[in-house]
N, C-alpha and C positions, 0 to 999 in steps of 0.2 A: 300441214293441212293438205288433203286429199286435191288436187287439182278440180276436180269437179265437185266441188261440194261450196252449196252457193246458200244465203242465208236472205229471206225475205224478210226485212222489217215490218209490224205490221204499224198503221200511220193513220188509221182513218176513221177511229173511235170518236164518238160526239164528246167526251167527257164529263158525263152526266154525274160522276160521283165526286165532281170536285166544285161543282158550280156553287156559288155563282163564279168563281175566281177562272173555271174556264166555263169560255162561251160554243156558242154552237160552229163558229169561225175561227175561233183558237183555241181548241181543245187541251186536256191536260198538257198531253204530247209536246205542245210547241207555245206554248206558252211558259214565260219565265215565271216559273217561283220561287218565292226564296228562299226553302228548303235546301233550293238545287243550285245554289249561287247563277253568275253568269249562263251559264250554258243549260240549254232548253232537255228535257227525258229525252226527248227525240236525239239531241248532238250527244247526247251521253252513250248513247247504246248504240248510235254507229261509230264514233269513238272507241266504246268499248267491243264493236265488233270487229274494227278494224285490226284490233291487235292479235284476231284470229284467222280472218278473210282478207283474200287479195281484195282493194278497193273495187275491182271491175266483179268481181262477184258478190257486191253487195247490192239487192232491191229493197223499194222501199215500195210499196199497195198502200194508198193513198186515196180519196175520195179526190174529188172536181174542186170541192170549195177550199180543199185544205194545200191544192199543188203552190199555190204562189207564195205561201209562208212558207213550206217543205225548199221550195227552190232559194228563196233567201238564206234559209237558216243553212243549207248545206249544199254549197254552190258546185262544190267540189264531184259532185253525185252527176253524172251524165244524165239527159233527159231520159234518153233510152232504159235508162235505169231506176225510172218514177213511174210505176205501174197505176193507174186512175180508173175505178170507175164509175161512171159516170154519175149512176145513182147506188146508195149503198144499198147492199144485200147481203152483208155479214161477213163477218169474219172465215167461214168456207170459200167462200167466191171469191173472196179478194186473193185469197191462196193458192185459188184453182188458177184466176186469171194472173198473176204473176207468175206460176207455175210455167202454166202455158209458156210466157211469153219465154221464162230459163230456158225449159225444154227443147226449144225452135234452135236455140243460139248450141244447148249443150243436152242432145241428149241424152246422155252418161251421169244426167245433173243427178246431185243429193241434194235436195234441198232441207234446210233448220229453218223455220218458223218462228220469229222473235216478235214479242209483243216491243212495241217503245217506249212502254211508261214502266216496263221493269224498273226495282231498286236492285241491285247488284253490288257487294260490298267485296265479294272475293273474287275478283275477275279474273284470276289467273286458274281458279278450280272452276270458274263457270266453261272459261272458252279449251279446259281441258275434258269437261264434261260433254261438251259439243264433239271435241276430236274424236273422244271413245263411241257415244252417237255413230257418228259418220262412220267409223272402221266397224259398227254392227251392220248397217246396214248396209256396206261396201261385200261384208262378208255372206248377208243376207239380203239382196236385192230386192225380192217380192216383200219383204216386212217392213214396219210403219214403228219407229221406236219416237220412245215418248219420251221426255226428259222435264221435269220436274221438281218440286216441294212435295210433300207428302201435305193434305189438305186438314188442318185443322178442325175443319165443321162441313157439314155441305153448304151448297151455296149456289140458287139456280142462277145467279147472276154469271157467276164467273165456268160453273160448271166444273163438274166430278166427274172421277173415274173408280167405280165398287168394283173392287175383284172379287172373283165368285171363286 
């Protein structure tokens, strides 16, 4: 993996499609279900990122109410590496504001954008599809590559991509 290629988990979703089982305080994310045995979506995909990312390149963009579960469940993550704000504003802003904060540290960053409630069953062709990502955009600086499922239905929830 590219030295500068840093990967922000995203952390800070209400979990509106799983309730009641997640709450507005324990969202899917960090709340144990039993689908996922022991370990919470959130320990699973920095586990599973870790086997791509040097530890100190991994963020995690988190809301205010969700850092004190995030800091138990993954002790291991330096403060400086829990990006919070304060009130949410979406999934952009959380991206922009971790961004930011990579940027300061590495300007040369590539940053990968990972939701944490991913399911992920082939992690070895997930975190190889990240690498090829990162060496397009390595090769192509000013470009913005997307990585993907191809989308079954539309879905204003989750949001689409039509090629024209």
């Amino acid at each position: 993996m590219n030295k500068h290629v840093y990967a922000i988990i995203l952390a800070g979703g209400k979990g509106t499609r799983l309730w009641p089982i997640s709450r507005k305080n324990t969202p899917k994310h960090v709340v144990h279900l039993p689908l996922h045995g022991e370990r919470t979506m959130l320990q699973r995909t920095v586990e599973r990122i870790s086997k791509g990312f040097d530890r100190e390149h991994v963020y995690i963009s988190t809301t205010r109410s969700h850092v004190a579960g995030i800091r138990k469940q993954l002790p291991h993550i330096p403060q400086d590496q829990i990006c919070t704000e304060h009130t949410p504003k979406g999934t952009g802003v959380a991206i922009g504001l971790t961004t930011r904060t990579i940027l300061r540290r590495d300007p040369n960053a590539i940053i990968v954008s990972i939701n944490s409630d991913a399911h992920v069953t082939k992690e070895r062709q997930y975190i190889q599809s990240i690498n090829r990502a990162a060496r397009v955009v390595e090769a192509f600086p000013d470009q913005i590559v997307l990585v993907g499922v191809p989308p079954l239905y539309p879905d204003t929830g989750l949001g689409y991509i039509q090629i024209h």
